[in-house]
Steps between C-alpha positions, in 0.01 A plus 500: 500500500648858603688453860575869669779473710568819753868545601522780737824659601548680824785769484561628794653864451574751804394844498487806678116660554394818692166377678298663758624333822168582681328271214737242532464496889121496423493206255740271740247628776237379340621151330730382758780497230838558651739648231491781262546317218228262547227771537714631176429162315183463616361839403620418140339154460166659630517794249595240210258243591180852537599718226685253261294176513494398148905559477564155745 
């Protein structure tokens, strides 16, 4: 019997981006989602879990 066993480490590095504010404002307009770093977060789980599916 072959048991997988999924550790996942969450590093949590800061970082310095140049966004589009009016996007930002747009996105936590839309969701509800108070902070910039959440719709930061956010935006990069959605575009791993639509363009990368088979990589999770």
């Amino acid at each position: 019997m072959c048991i997988i066993i999924h550790i996942r480490r969450c590093i949590i590095m800061q970082t310095n981006i140049v966004i589009d504010d009016k996007l930002i404002e747009e996105a936590m307009k839309i969701t509800g989602i108070k902070t910039k770093e959440e719709i930061v977060n956010i935006a990069l789980l959605l575009s791993k879990c639509c363009l990368f599916p088979c990589l999770d």
